[in-house]
C-alpha positions in Angstrom: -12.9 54.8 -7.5 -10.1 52.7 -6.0 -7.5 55.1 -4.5 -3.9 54.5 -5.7 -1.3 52.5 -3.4 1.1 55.2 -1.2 4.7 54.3 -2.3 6.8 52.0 -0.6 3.6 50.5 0.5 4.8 46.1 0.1 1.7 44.5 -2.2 -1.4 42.6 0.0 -0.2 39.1 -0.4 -2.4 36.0 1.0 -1.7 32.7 1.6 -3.2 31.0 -1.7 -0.5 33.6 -3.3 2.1 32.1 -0.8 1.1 28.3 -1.3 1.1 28.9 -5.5 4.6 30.5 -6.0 6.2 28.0 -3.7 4.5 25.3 -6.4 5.9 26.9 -9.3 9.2 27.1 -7.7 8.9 23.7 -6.6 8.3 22.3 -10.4 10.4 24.8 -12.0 13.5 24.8 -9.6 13.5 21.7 -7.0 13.3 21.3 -3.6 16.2 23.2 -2.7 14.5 26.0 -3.9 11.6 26.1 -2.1 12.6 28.9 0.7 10.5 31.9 2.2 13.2 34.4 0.7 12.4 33.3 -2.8 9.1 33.1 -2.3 9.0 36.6 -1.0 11.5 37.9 -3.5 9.0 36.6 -6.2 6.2 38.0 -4.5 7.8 41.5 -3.6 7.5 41.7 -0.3 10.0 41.1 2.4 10.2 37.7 3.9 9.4 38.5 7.9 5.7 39.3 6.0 5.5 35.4 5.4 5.2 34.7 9.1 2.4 36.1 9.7 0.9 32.7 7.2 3.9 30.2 8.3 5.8 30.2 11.7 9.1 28.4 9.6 10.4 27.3 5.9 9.0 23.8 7.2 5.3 24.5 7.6 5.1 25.9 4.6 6.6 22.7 3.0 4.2 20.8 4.8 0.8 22.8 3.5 2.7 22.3 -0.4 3.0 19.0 0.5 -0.7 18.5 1.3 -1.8 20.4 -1.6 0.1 18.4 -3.4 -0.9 14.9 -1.8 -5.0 16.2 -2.5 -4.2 17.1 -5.8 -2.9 14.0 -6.5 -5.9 12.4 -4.8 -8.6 14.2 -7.1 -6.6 13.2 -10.3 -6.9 9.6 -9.5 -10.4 9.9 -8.2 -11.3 11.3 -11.8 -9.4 8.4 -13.9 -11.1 6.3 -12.0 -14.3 7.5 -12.2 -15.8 5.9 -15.1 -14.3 2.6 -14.7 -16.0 -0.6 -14.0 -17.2 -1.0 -10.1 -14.5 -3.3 -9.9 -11.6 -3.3 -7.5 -9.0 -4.9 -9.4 -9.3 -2.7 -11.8 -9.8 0.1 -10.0 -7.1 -0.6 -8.1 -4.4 -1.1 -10.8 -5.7 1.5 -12.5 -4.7 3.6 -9.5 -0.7 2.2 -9.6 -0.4 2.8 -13.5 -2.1 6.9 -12.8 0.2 6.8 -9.7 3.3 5.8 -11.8 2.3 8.3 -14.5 2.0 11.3 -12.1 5.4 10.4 -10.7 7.0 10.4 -13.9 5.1 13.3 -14.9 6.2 15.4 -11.4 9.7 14.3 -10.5 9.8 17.5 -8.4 6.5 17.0 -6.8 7.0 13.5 -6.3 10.7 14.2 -4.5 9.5 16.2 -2.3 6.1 14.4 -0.9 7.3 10.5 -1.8 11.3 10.5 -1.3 12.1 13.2 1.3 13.0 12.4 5.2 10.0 13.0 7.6 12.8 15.2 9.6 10.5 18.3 10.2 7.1 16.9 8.6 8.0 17.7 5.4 8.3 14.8 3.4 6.8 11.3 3.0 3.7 9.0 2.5 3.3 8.1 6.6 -0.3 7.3 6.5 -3.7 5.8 4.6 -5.7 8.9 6.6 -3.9 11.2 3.9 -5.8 12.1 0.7 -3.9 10.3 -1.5 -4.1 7.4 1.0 -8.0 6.9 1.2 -7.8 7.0 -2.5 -5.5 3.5 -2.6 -8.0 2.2 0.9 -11.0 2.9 -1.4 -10.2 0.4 -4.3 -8.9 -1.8 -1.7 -12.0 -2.3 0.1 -14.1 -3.3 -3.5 -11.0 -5.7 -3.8 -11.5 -7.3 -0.6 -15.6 -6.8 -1.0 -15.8 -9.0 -3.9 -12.5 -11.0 -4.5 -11.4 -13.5 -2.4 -7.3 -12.8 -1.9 -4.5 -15.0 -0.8 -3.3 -13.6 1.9 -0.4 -15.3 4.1 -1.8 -16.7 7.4 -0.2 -15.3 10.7 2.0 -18.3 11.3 3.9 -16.9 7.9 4.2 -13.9 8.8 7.8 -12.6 10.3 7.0 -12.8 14.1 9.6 -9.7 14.5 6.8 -8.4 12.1 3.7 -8.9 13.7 3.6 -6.9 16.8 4.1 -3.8 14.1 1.4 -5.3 11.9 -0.9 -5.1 14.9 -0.1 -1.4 15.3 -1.1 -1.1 11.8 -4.4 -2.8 11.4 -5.2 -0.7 14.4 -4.9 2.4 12.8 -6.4 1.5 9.6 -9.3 0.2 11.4 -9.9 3.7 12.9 -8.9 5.3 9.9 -11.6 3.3 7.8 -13.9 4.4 10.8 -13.6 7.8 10.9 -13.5 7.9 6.6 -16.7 6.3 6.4 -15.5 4.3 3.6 -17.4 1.0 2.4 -14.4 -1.5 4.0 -15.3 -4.7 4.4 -13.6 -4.3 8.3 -14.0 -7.8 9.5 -11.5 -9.3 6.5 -8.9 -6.5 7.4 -7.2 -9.1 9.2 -3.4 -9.2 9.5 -2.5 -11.2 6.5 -4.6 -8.6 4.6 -2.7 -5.8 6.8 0.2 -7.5 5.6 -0.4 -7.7 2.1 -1.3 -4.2 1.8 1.9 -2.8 3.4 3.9 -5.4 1.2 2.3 -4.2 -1.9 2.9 -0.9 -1.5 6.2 -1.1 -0.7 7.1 -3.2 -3.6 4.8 -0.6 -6.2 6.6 2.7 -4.4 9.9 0.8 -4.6 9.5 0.6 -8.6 8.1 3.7 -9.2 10.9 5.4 -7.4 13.1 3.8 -9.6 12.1 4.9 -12.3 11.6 8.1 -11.2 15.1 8.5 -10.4 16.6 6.3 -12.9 18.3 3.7 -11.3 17.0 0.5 -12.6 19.8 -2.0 -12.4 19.6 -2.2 -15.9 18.8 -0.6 -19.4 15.2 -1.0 -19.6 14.1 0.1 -23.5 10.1 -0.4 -22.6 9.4 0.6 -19.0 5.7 0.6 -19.2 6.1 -3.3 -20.2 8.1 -3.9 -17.1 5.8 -2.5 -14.9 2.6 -3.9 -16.4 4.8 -6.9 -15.4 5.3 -6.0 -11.7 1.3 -5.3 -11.8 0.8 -9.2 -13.0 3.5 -10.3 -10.6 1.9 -8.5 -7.5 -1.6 -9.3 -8.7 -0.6 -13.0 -8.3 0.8 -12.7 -5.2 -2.9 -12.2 -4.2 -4.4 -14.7 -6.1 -5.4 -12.7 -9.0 -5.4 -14.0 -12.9 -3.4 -11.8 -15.6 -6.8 -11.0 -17.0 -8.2 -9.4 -13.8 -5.3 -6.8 -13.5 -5.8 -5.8 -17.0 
């Protein structure tokens, strides 16, 4: 028979508890309100009792954040699931699920997509992330069975290409280390380009929208960014029909 608690004993809390009130205070409330006294206050315990789980306010944003980034990254593995072994669609099936998610989680998405990196909290740094590999998955089917346009080096920004470098470096490892089916030998800077280009251009709309702060009244979004989707598939050499 379980004995009852003494009084004034504080209730056993444990770090799943910790990790799934500061998500619902998150969605419900914002950023802001994600601290360790209203976490505790909503737990009922004190908020020294946190520490023993999380040394500051900013690891504890930084374990949301990569429950949040995983999350994310199982969602799209699921939508994606049953589609065509295809990388175009697999992979702009991934930007409209990304888009959607965003729209879906402003709160979520503030806090992992449009926050500084000051303290590790916030920010989309690297393709070794969940979420990452998700968008390097589609991309190697792309780049396995597609044959993209991608600028030569000469094109490239010079001021850009010692940067580039760093960054086909570190994909290469991260691709090595993933195990992931990535066609490594076409991962050449033009493709290194294109990928960081693309994404800029896709997280640049999204947050947009998000936000919104289109320059202008847009009455049918999902029309303009099917149109982004066509305009970056042709970047790449990719028809209208291949992105749909």
């Amino acid at each position: 028979m379980t004995q009852p608690a003494r009084r004034g004993r504080m209730p056993a809390v444990s770090d799943v508890d910790i990790r799934r009130v500061a998500r619902e205070l998150l969605v419900d409330r914002g950023t802001e309100a994600l601290t360790l006294r209203a976490i505790a206050r909503d737990l009922g315990v004190t908020a020294p009792a946190l520490y023993r789980y999380y040394s500051s306010r900013e690891d504890l944003v930084a374990a949301v954040r990569r429950d949040i980034c995983i999350h994310l990254a199982e969602d799209l593995a699921v939508q994606v699931a049953e589609l065509p072994d295809d990388g175009v669609i697999r992979l702009f099936a991934i930007c409209r699920g990304f888009r959607h998610w965003a729209l879906a989680h402003r709160n979520e998405f503030t806090l992992v997509f449009a926050s500084p990196a000051d303290g590790g909290a916030g920010g989309l740094r690297r393709f070794d992330e969940s979420f990452g590999l998700v968008f390097l998955e589609a991309a190697g089917r792309l780049l396995a069975t597609y044959d993209l346009a991608t600028p030569p080096t000469d094109l490239i920004p010079a001021a850009l290409r010692a940067d580039l470098i760093v960054f086909q470096e570190e994909l290469l490892a991260v691709l090595a280390r993933s195990g992931q089916k990535f066609p490594a030998e076409k991962l050449d800077l033009g493709v290194a380009y294109l990928m960081m280009t693309m994404w800029a251009r896709l997280y640049g709309h999204v947050t947009l929208e998000v936000f919104g702060n289109y320059p202008m009244p847009v009455s049918d979004p999902e029309v303009l960014f099917d149109a982004v989707l066509t305009d970056l598939a042709a970047g790449i050499g990719l028809t209208t029909g291949e992105v749909q």
